[in-house]
DOVEXTI-125917 format. One record per atom (N, C-alpha, C, O): residue in one letter; atom name; y, x, z. Coordinates in steps of 0.2 Angstrom, whole numbers, plus 5000, padded with zeros to 4 digits. Each point is the difference from the previous one (the first is absolute). Example, Ala and Ser with C-alpha at 12.3 -4.5 7.8 and 13.67 -1.06 7.14 Angstrom:
<bakes>
BAKE  aa  at    yy    xx    zz
BAKE   A   N  4972  5066  5039
BAKE   A  CA  5006  4996  5000
BAKE   A   C  5006  5004  5000
BAKE   A   O  4999  5005  5003
BAKE   S   N  5006  4993  4993
BAKE   S  CA  5006  5004  5001
BAKE   S   C  5005  4996  5003
BAKE   S   O  5006  5003  5001
</bakes>
This chain:
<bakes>
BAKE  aa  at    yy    xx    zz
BAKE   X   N  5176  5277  5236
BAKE   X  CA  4995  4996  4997
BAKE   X   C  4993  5003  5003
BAKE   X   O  4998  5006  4999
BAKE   X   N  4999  4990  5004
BAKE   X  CA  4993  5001  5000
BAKE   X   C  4994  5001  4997
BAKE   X   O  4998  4995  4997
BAKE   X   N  4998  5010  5003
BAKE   X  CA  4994  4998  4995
BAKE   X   C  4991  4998  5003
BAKE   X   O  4999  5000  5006
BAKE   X   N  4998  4999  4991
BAKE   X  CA  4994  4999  5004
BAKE   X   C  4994  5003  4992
BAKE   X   O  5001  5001  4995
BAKE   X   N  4990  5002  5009
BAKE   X  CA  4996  5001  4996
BAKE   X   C  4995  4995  5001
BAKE   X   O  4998  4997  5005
BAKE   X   N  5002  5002  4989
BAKE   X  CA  4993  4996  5000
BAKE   X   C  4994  5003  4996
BAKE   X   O  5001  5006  4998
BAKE   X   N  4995  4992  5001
BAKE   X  CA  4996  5000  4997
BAKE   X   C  4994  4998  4994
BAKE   X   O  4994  4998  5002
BAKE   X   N  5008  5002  4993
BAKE   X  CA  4996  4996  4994
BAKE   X   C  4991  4997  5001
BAKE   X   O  4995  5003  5000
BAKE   X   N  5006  4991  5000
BAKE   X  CA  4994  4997  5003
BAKE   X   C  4995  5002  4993
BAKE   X   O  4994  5003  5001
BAKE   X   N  5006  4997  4992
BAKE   X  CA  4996  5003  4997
BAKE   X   C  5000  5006  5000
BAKE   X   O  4994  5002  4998
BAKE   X   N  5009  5003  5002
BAKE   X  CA  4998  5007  4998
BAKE   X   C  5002  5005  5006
BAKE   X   O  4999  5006  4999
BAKE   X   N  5003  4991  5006
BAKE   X  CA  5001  5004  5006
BAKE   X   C  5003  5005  4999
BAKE   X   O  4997  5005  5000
BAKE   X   N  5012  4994  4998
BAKE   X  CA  5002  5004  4999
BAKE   X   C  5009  4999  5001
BAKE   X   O  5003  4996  4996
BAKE   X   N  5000  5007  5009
BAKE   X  CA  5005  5000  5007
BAKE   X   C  5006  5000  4994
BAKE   X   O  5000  5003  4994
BAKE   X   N  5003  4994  5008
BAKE   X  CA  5008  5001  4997
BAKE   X   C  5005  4995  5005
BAKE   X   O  4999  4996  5004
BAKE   X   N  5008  5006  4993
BAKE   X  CA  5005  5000  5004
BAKE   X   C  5004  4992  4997
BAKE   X   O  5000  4997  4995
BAKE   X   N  5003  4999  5013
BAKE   X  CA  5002  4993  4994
BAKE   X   C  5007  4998  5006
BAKE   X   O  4999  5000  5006
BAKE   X   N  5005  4998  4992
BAKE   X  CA  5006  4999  5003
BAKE   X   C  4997  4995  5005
BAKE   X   O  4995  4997  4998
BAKE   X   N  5007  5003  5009
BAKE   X  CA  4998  4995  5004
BAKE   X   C  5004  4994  5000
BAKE   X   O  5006  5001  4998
BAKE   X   N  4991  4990  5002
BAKE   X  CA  5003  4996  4998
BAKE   X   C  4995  4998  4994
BAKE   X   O  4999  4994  4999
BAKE   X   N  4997  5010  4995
BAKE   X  CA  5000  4999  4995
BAKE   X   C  4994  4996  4999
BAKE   X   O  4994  5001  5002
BAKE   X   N  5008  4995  4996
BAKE   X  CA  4992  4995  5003
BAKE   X   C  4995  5000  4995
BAKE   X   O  4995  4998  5002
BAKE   X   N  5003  5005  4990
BAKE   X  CA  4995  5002  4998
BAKE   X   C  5004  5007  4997
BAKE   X   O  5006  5002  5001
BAKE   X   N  4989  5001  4996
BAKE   X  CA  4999  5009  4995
BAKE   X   C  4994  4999  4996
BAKE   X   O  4994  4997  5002
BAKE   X   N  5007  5006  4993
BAKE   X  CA  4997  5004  4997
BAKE   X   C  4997  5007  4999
BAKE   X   O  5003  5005  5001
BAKE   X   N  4990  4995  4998
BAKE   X  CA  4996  5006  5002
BAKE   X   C  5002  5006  4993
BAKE   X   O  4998  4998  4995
BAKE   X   N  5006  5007  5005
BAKE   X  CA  5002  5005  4994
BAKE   X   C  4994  5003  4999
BAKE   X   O  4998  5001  4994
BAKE   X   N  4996  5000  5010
BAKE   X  CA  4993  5003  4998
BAKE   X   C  4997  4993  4995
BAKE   X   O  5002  5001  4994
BAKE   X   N  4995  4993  5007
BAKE   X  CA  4997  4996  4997
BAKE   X   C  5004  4995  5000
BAKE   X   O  4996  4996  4997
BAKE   X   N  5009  5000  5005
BAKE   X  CA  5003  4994  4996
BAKE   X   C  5000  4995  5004
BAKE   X   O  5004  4995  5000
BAKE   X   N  4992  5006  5005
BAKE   X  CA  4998  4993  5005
BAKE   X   C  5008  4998  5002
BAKE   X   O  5004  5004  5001
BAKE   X   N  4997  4990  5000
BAKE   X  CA  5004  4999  5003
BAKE   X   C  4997  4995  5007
BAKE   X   O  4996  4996  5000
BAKE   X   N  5008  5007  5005
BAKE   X  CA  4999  4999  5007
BAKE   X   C  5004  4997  5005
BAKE   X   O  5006  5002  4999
BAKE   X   N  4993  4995  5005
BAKE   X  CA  5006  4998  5005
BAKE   X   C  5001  5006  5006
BAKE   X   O  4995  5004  5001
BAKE   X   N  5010  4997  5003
BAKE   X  CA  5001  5006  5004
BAKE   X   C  4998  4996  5004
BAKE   X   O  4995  5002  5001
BAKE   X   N  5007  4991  5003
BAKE   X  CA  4999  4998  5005
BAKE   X   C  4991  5003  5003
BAKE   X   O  4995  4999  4997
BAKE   X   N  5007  5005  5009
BAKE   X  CA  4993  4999  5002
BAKE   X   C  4997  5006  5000
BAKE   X   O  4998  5003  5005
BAKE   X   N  5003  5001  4990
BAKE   X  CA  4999  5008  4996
BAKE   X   C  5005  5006  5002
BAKE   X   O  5000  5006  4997
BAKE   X   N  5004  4991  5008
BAKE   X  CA  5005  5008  5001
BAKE   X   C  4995  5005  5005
BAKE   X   O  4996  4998  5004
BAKE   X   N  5004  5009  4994
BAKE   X  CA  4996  5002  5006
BAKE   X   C  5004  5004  5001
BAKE   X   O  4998  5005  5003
BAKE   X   N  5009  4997  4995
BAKE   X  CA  5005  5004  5004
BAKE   X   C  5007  5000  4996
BAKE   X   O  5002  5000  4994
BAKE   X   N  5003  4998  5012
BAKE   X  CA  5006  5000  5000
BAKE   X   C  5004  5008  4999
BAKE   X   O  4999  5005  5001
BAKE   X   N  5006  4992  4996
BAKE   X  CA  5002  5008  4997
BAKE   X   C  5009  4997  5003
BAKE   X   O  5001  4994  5002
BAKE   X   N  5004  5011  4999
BAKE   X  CA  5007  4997  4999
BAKE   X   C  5003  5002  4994
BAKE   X   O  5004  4996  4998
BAKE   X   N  4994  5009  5000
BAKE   X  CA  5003  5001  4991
BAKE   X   C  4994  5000  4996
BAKE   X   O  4994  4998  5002
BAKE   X   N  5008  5005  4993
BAKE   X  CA  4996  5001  4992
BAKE   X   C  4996  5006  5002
BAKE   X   O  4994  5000  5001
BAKE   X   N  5011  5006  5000
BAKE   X  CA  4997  5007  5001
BAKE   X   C  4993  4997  5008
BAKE   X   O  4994  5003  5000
BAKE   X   N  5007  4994  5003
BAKE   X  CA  4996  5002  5004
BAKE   X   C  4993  4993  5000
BAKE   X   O  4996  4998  5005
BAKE   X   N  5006  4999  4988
BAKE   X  CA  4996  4996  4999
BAKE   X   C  4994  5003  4995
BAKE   X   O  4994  5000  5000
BAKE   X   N  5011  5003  4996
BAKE   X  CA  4995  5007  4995
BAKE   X   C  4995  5002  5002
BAKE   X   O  4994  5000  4997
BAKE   X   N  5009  5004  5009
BAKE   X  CA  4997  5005  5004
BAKE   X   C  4990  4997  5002
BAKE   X   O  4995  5002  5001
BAKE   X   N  5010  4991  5001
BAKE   X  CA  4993  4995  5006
BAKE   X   C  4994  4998  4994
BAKE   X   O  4994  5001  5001
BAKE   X   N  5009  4998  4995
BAKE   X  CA  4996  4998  4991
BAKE   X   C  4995  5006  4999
BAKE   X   O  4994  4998  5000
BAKE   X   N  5010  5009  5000
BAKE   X  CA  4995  5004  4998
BAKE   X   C  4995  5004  5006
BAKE   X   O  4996  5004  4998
BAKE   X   N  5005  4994  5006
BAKE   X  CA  4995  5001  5006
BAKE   X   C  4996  4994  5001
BAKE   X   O  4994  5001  5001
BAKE   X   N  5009  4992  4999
BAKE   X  CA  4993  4996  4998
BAKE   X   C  4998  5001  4996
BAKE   X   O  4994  4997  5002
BAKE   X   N  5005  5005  4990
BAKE   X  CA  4995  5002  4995
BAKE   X   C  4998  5004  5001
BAKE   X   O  4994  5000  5001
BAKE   X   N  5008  5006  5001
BAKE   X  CA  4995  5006  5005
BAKE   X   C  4994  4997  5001
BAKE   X   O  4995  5001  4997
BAKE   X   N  5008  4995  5011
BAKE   X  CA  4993  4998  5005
BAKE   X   C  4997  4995  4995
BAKE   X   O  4995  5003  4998
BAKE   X   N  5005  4991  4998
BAKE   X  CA  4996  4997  4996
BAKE   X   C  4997  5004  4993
BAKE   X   O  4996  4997  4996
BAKE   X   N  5005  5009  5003
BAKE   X  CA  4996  5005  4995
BAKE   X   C  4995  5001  5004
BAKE   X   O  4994  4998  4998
BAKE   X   N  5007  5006  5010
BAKE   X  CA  4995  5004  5002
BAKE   X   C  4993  4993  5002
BAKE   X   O  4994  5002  5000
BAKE   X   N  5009  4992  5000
BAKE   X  CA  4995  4996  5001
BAKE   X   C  4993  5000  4995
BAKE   X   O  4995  4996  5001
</bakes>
């Protein structure tokens, strides 16, 4: 199963969502969002979707 990151149009903040899933919900503030459009990194599992998650919050903190 593949996963993809997106990222939260109101709070700018990255998380992980099965690919295929055509909207998500933001666990920071509630938004809910369409994936289509919003992936900025493909993952092949969970663990190394994780991983891409907590490195795009990284780089979006430092901004």
């Amino acid at each position: 199963m593949e996963f993809g990151v997106v990222i939260c149009p109101r709070c700018r903040m990255a998380r992980a969502v099965k690919l295929g899933q055509k909207t998500t919900t933001c666990t920071r503030c509630g938004k809910k969002f369409e994936v289509k459009g919003r992936v900025v990194y493909r993952a092949g599992d969970a663990r190394e979707a994780a991983a891409a998650v907590a490195e795009v919050n990284k780089k979006l903190m430092e901004k």
